[in-house]
FIKOLZA-1660 file (N, C-alpha, C; in steps of 0.1 Angstrom, whole numbers, plus 5000, padded with zeros to 4 digits):
% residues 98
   i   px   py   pz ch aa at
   1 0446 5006 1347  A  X  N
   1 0435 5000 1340  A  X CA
   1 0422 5005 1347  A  X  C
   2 0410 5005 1341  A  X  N
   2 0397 5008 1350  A  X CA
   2 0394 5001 1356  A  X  C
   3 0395 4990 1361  A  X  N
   3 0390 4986 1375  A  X CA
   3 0402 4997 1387  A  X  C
   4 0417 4996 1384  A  X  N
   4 0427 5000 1396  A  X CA
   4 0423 5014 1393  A  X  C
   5 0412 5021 1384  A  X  N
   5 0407 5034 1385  A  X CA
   5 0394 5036 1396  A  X  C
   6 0392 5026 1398  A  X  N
   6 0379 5025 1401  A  X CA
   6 0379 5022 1416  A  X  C
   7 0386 5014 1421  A  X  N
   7 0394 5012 1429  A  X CA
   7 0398 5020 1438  A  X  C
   8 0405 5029 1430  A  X  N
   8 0412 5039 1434  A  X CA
   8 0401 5051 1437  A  X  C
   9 0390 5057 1430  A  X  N
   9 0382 5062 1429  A  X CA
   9 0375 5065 1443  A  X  C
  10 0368 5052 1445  A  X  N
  10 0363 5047 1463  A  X CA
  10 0368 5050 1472  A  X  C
  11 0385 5048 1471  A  X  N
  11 0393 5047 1483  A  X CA
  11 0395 5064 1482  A  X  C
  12 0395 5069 1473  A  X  N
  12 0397 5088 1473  A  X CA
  12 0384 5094 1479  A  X  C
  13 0372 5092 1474  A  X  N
  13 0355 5093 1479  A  X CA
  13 0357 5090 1499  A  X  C
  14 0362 5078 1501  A  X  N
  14 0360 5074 1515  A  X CA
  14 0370 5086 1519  A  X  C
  15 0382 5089 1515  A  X  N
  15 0393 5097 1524  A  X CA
  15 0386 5110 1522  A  X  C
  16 0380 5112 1513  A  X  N
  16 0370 5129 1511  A  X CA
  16 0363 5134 1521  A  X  C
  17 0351 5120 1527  A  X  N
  17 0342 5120 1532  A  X CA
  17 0356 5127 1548  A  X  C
  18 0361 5120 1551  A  X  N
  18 0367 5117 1565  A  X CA
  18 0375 5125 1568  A  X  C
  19 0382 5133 1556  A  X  N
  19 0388 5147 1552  A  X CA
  19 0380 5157 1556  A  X  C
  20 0364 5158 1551  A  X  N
  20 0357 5172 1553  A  X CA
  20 0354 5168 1566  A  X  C
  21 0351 5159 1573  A  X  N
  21 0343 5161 1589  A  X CA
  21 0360 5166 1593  A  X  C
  22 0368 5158 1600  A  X  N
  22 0380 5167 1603  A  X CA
  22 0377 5180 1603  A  X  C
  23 0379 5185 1588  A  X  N
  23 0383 5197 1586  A  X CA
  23 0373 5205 1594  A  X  C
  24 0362 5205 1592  A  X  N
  24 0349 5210 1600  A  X CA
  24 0352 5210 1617  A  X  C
  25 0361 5199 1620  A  X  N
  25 0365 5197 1635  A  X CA
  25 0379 5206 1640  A  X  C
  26 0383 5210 1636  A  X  N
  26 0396 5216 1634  A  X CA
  26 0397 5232 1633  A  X  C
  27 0405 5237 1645  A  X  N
  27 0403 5252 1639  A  X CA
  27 0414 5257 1634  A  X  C
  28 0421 5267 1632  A  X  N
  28 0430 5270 1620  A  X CA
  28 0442 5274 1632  A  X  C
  29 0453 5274 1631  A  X  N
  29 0457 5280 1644  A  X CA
  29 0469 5290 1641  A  X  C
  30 0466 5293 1627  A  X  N
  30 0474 5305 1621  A  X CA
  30 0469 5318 1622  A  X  C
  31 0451 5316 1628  A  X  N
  31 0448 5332 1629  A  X CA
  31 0436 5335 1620  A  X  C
  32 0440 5329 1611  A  X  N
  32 0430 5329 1591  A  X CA
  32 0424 5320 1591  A  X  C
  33 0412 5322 1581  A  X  N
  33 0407 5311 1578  A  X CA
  33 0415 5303 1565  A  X  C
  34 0413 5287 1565  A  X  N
  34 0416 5284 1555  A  X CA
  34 0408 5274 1545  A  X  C
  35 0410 5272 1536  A  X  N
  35 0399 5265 1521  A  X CA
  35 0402 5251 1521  A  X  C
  36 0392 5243 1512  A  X  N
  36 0394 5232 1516  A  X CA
  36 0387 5231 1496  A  X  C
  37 0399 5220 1489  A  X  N
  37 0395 5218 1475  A  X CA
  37 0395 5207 1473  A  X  C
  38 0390 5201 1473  A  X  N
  38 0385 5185 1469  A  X CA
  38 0393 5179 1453  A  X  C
  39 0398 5171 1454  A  X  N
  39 0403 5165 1438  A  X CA
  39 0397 5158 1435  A  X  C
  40 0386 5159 1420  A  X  N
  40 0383 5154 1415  A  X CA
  40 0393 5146 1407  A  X  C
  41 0391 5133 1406  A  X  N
  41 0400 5118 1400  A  X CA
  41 0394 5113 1394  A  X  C
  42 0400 5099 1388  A  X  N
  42 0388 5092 1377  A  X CA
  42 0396 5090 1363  A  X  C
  43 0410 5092 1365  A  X  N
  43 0417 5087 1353  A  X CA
  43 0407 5091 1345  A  X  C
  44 0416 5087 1329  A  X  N
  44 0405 5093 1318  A  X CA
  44 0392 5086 1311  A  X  C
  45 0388 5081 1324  A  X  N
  45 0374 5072 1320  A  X CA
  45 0362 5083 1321  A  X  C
  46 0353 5085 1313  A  X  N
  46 0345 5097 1312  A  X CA
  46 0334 5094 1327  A  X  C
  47 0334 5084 1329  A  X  N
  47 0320 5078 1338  A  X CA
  47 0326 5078 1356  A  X  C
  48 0341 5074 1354  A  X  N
  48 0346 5079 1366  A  X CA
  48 0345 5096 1370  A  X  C
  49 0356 5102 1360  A  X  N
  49 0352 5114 1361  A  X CA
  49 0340 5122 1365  A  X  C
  50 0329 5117 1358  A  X  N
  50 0315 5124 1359  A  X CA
  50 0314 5120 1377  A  X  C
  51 0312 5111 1377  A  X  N
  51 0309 5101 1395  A  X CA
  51 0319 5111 1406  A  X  C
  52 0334 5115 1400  A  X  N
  52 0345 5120 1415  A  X CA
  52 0335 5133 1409  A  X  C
  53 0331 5139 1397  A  X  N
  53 0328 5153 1395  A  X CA
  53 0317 5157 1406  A  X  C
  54 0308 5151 1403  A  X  N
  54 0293 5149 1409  A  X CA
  54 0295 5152 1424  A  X  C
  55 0303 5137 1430  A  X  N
  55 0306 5136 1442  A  X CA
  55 0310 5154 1446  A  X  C
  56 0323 5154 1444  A  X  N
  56 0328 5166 1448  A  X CA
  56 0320 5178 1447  A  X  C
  57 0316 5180 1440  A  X  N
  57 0305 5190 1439  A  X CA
  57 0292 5193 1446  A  X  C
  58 0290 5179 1452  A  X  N
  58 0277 5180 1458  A  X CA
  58 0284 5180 1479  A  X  C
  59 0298 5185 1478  A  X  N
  59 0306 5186 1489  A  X CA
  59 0302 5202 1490  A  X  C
  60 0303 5212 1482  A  X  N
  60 0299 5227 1488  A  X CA
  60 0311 5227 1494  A  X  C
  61 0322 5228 1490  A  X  N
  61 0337 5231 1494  A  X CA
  61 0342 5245 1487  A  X  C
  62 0352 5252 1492  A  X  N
  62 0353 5264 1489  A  X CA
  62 0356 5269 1473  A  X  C
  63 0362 5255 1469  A  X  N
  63 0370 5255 1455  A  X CA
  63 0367 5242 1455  A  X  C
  64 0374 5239 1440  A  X  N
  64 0376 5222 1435  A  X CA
  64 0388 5220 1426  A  X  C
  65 0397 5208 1426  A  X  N
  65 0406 5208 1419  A  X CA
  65 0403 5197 1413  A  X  C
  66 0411 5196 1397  A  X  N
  66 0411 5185 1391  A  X CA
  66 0424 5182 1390  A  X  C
  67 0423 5168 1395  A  X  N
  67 0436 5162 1395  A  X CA
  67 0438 5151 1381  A  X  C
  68 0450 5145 1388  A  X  N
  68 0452 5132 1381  A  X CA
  68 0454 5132 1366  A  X  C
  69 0452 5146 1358  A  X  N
  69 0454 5150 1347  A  X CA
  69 0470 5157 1339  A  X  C
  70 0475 5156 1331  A  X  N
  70 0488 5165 1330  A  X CA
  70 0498 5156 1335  A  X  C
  71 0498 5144 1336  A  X  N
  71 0507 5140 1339  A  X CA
  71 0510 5129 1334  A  X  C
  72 0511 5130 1319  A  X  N
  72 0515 5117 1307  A  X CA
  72 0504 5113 1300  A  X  C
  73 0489 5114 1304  A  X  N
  73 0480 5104 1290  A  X CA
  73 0480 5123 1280  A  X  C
  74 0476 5114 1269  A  X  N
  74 0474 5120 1256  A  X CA
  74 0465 5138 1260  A  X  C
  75 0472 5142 1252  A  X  N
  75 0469 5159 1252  A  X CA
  75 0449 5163 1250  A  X  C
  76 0442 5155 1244  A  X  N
  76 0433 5155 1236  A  X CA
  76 0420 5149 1250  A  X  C
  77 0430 5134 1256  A  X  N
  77 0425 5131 1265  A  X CA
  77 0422 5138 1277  A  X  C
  78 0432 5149 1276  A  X  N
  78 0434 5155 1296  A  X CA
  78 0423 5168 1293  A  X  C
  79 0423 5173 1278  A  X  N
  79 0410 5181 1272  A  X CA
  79 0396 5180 1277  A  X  C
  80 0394 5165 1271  A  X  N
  80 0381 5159 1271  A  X CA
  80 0377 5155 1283  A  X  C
  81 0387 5152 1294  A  X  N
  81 0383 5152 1313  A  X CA
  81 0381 5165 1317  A  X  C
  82 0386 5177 1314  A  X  N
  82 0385 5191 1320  A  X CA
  82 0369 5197 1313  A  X  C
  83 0369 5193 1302  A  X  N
  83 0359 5196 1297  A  X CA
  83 0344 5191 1304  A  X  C
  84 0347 5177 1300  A  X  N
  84 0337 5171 1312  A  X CA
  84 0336 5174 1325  A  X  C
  85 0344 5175 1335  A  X  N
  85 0345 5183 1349  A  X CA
  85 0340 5194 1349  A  X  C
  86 0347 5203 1340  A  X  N
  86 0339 5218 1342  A  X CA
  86 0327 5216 1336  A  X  C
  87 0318 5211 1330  A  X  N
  87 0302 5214 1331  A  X CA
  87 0295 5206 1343  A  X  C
  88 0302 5201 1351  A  X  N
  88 0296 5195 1363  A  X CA
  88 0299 5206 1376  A  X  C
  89 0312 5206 1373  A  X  N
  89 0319 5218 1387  A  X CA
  89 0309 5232 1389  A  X  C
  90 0306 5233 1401  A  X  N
  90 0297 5246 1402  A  X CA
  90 0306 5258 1397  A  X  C
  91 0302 5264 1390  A  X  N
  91 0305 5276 1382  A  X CA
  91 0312 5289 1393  A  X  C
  92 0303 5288 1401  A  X  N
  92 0308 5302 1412  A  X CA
  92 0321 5298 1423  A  X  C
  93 0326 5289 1423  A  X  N
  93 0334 5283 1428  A  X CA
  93 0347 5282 1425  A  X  C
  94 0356 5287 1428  A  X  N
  94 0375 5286 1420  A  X CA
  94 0377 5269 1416  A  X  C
  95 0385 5267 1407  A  X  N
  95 0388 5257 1400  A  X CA
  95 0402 5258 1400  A  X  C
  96 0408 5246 1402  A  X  N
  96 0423 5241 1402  A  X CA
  96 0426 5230 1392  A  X  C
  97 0434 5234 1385  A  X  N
  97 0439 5223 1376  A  X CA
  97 0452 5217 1381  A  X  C
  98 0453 5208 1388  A  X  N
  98 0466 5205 1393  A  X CA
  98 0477 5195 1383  A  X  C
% end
């Protein structure tokens, strides 16, 4: 339901935030550099979406992935979230549909 979307939304934004410093703290110890893609979430509420879109976007992370999609609501719905996301998602940046 949208509130346990919303909910959930915050608690993903807080683990984001606490995710990128880490990661920034952390060096790779395989040799290589490695990427860091943010999931955009927000179930199929168009206002969530826009808010994880935004958020994540205004992260300057290497890529972005959209989550939480493809995995049971209506075909038409998971359309109309990708659609929405990608006019927010920076354009020069790889995109993951997970």
């Amino acid at each position: 339901d949208y509130a346990y979307a919303k909910r959930s939304l915050a608690l993903t934004e807080r683990w984001l935030d606490r995710c990128i410093a880490r990661f920034g703290e952390t060096e790779c110890p395989y040799g290589h550099g490695q990427t860091l893609f943010p999931i955009v979430q927000g179930c199929v509420y168009p206002d969530l979406r826009r808010r994880a879109a935004e958020n994540v976007a205004s992260k300057g992370a290497d890529g972005n992935a959209i989550g939480g999609l493809a995995v049971g609501e209506p075909t038409d719905k998971m359309y109309e979230m990708v659609e929405l996301v990608n006019e927010i998602l920076p354009e020069d940046k790889p995109r993951y549909l997970m």
